[in-house]
C-alpha positions in Angstrom: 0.0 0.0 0.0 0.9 3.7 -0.6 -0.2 6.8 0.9 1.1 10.5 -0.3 -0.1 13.2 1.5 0.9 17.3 0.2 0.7 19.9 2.8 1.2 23.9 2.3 2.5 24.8 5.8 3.2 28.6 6.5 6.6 27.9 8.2 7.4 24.6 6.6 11.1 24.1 8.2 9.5 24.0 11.8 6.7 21.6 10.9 8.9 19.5 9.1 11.4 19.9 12.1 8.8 18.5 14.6 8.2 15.3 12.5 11.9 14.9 11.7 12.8 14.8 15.8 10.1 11.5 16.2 12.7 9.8 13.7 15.2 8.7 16.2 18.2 6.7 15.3 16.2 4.6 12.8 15.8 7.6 10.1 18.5 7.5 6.9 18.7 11.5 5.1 17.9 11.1 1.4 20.2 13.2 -0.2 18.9 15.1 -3.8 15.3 14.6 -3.1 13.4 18.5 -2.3 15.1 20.9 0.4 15.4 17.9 3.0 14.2 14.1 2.9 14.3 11.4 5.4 13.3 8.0 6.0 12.5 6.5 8.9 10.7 3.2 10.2 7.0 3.9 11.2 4.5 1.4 13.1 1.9 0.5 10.5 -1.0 -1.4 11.1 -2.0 -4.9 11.8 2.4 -5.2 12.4 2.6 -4.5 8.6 6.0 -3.6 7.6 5.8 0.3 6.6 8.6 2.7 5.8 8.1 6.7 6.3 9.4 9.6 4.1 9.3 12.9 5.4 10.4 16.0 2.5 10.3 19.6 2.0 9.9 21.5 -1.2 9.7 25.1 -0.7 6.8 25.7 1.6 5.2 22.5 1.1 5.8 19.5 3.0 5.3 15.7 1.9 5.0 12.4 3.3 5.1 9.2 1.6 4.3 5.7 3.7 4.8 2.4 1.7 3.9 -0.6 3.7 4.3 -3.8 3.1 1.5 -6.9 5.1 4.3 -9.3 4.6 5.5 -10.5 7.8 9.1 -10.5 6.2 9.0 -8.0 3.7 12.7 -6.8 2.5 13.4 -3.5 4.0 15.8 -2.9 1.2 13.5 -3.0 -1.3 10.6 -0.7 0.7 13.3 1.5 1.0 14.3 1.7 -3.2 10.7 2.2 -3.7 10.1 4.9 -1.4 13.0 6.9 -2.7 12.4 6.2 -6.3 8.2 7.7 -5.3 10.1 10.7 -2.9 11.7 12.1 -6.2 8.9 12.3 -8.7 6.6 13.6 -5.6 9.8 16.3 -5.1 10.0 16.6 -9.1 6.5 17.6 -9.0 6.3 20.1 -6.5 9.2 22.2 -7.7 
């Protein structure tokens, strides 16, 4: 599954900011995608296996969940396909 969500935010670098900080060590920056990108681990549902990006592009902010309901599902692979979605979402805002 894959959620995308857009958000215009009047100070964008402190919004973004407070979701950055709920990364903890488990976040990884993804360089060349918007202003700032991240990735982190996030609790999905039902103990699916779901990967978080958090991004900036000007004064809009994006996130992007891909999860996964395989009990095993390869990390790596969640992770390619979240930053290959991160850069046409960051492609399409500027």
């Amino acid at each position: 599954m894959m959620r995308i969500e857009v958000d215009t935010a009047e100070h964008p670098h402190a919004a973004f900011a407070s979701d950055s900080a709920k990364c903890g060590s488990h976040r990884a920056d993804l360089n060349a995608i918007g202003n700032e990108a991240m990735i982190r681990d996030h609790k999905g549902k039902n103990h699916q296996t779901t990967e978080r990006v958090v991004g900036r592009v000007r004064d809009q902010i994006f996130l992007l969940d891909v999860s996964s309901s395989e009990h095993h599902a390869d990390r790596n692979a969640l992770r390619e396909k979240d930053r290959n979605v991160s850069e046409q979402v960051a492609e399409i805002l500027y």
